[in-house]
C-alpha positions in Angstrom: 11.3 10.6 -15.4 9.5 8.8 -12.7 9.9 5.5 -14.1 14.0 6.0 -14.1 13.6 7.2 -10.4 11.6 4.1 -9.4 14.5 1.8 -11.0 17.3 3.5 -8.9 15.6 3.4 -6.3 15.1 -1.1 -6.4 18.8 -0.9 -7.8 19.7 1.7 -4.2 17.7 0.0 -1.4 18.2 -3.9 -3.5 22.4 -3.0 -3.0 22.4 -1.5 0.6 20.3 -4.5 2.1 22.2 -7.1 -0.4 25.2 -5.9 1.9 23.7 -6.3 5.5 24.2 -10.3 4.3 21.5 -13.2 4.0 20.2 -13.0 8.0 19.6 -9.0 7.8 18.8 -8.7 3.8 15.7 -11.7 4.9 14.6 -9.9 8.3 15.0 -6.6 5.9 12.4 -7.9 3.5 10.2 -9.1 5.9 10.1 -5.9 7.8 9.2 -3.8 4.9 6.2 -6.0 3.8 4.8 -5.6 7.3 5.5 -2.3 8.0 3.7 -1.2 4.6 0.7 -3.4 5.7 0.7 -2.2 9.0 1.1 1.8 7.1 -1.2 1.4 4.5 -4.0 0.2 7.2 -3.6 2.8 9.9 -2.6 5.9 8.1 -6.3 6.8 7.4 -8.0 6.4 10.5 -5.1 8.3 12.0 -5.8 11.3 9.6 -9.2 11.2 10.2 -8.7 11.6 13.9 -6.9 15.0 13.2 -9.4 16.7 11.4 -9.1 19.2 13.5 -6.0 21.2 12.4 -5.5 23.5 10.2 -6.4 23.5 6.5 -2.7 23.9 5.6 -1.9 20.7 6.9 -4.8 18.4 6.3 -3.7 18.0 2.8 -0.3 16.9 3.9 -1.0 14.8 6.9 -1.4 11.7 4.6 1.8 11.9 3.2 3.9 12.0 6.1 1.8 10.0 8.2 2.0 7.2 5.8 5.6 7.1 4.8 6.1 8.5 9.0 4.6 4.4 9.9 6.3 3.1 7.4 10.0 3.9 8.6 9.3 3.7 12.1 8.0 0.4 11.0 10.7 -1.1 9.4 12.7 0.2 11.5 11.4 -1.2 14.4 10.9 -4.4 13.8 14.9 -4.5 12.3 15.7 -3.7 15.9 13.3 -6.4 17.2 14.8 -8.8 15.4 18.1 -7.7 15.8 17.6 -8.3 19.8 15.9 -11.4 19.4 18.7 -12.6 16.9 21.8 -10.1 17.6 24.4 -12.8 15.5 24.7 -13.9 12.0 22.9 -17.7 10.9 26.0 -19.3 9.0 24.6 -20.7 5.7 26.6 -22.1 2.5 27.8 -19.9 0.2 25.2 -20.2 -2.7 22.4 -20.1 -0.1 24.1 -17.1 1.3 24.5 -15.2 -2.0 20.4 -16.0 -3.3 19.2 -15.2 -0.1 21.0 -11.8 0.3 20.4 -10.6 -3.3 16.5 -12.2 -3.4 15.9 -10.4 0.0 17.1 -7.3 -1.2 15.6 -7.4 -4.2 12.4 -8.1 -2.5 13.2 -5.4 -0.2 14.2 -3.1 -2.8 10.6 -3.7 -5.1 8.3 -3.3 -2.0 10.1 0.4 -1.1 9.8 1.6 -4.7 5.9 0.1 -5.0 4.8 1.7 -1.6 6.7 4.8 -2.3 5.3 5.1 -5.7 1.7 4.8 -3.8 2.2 7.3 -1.1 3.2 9.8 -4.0 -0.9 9.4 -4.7 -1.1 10.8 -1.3 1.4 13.6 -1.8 -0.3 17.2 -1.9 1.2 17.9 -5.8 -0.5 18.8 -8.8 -2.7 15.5 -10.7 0.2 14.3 -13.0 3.6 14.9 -12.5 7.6 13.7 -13.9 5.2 11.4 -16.0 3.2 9.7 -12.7 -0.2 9.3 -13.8 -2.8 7.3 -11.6 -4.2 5.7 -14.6 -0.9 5.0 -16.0 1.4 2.1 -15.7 4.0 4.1 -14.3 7.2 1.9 -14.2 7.6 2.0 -18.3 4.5 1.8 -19.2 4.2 -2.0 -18.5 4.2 -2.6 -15.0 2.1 -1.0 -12.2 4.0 -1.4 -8.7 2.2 1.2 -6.9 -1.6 -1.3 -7.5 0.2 -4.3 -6.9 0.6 -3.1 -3.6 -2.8 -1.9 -3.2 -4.0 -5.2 -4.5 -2.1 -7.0 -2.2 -2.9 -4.5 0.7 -6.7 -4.9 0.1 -6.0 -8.9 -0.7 -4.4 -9.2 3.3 -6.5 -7.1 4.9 -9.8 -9.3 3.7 -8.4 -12.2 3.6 -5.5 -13.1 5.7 -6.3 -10.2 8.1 -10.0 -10.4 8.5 -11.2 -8.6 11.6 -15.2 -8.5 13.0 -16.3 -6.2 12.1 -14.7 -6.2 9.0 -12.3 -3.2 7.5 -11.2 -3.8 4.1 -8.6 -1.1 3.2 -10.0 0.8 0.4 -13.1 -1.4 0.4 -16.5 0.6 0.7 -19.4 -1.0 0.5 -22.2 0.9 -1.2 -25.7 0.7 -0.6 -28.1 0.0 -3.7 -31.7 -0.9 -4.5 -33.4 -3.8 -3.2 -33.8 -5.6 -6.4 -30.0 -5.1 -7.6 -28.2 -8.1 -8.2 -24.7 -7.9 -6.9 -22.0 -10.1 -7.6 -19.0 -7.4 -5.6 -19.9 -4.9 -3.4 -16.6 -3.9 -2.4 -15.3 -1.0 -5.0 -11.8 0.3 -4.0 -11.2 3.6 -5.3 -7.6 4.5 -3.0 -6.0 5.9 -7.1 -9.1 7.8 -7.9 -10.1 9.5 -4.3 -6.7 11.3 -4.2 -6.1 11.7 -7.9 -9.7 14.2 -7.7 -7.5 15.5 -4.4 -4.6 16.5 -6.4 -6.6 17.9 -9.7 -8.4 20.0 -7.1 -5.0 21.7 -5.7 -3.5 19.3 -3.2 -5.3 20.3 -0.2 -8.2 18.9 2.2 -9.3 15.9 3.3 -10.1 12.6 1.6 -13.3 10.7 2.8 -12.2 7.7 4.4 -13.5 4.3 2.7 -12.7 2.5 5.7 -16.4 2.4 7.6 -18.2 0.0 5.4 -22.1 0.8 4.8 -24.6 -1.8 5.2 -25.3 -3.7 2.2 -28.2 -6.0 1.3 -27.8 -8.7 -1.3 -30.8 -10.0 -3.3 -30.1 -13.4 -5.6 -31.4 -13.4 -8.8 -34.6 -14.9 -9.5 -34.9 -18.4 -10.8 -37.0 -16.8 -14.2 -34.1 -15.2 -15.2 -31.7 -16.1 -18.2 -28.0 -16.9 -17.9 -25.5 -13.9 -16.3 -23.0 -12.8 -18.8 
């Protein structure tokens, strides 16, 4: 069931921007890969900041929070651009027709992915119209919902890196002395609210966005090849 609702909706949101033309279906597309950066990376530290209401609502803040930033989002910076560019860029025919079906396409797989991960969020029971966090969940062969998350974490090390740094969903553990560690950074955004949901939907989820301290010991020379 949920993978038939993640195709409709690419095939819904891929036909409405398609429509808007190649200027709007390119600003369209580039609006909803920011605003899902900029609401995957905020919604978290804006939950934690209301831990003080009521247990009813803490289970449910990340939901709507998250999906909340990402439709003021996109729709903000449509308008933005809109201002900046309020009339149509004239481009040839075949440019025009890849451009408006590749943006909305692009538009389209983005919704679905981020939507399908802010259903991890959502205060329902673990597994549910066949949505499983361990599952590839758009038939069984792709997995939209952590190619987002991979490409979240990806921006927010990489192309975003701030001092001090905040990976999303990157908490650094501490460990002994004489570890060797080749990655400290374990995400764990699927399994935190999956244990959420198995436990009944409600309360909150630790944030992994403080990262703890870790120190890194090289192995010594003695030692044999790392497999």
């Amino acid at each position: 069931m949920i993978d038939v609702l993640l195709l409709l909706t690419v095939a819904g949101v891929t036909y409405y921007v398609a429509g808007e033309g190649a200027w709007g279906a390119a600003t369209t597309a580039i609006s909803t890969i920011l605003a899902g950066l900029i609401a995957m990376n905020f919604f978290e530290p804006i939950c934690d900041s209301m831990l003080g209401t009521n247990s009813y609502w803490q289970g449910r803040l990340d939901v709507i929070v998250l999906v909340g930033l990402f439709a003021a989002g996109v729709s903000g910076l449509r308008f933005a651009a809109d201002y900046v560019s309020p009339t149509y860029i004239g481009v040839h025919r075949m440019v025009h027709e890849g451009v408006r079906w590749g943006g909305g396409l692009i538009a389209g797989y983005v919704t679905m992915a981020f939507l399908l991960t802010a259903l991890h969020t959502a205060p329902l029971p673990r597994e549910f119209l066949g949505f499983k966090s361990e599952r590839d969940n758009l038939f069984s062969t792709f997995s939209p919902d952590k190619q987002w998350l991979g490409f979240t974490q990806y921006v927010s090390e990489k192309v975003c890196r701030s001092y001090p740094p905040r990976i999303f969903d990157g908490p650094r553990f501490a460990v002994g002395d004489t570890a060797v560690i080749t990655n400290d950074v374990w995400p764990s955004f699927p399994i935190r609210y999956a244990t959420r949901r198995e436990r009944g939907g409600g309360g909150q989820v630790a944030s992994a966005a403080v990262p703890v301290q870790v120190k890194q010991v090289a192995p010594s020379k003695q030692s044999g090849p790392a497999f």
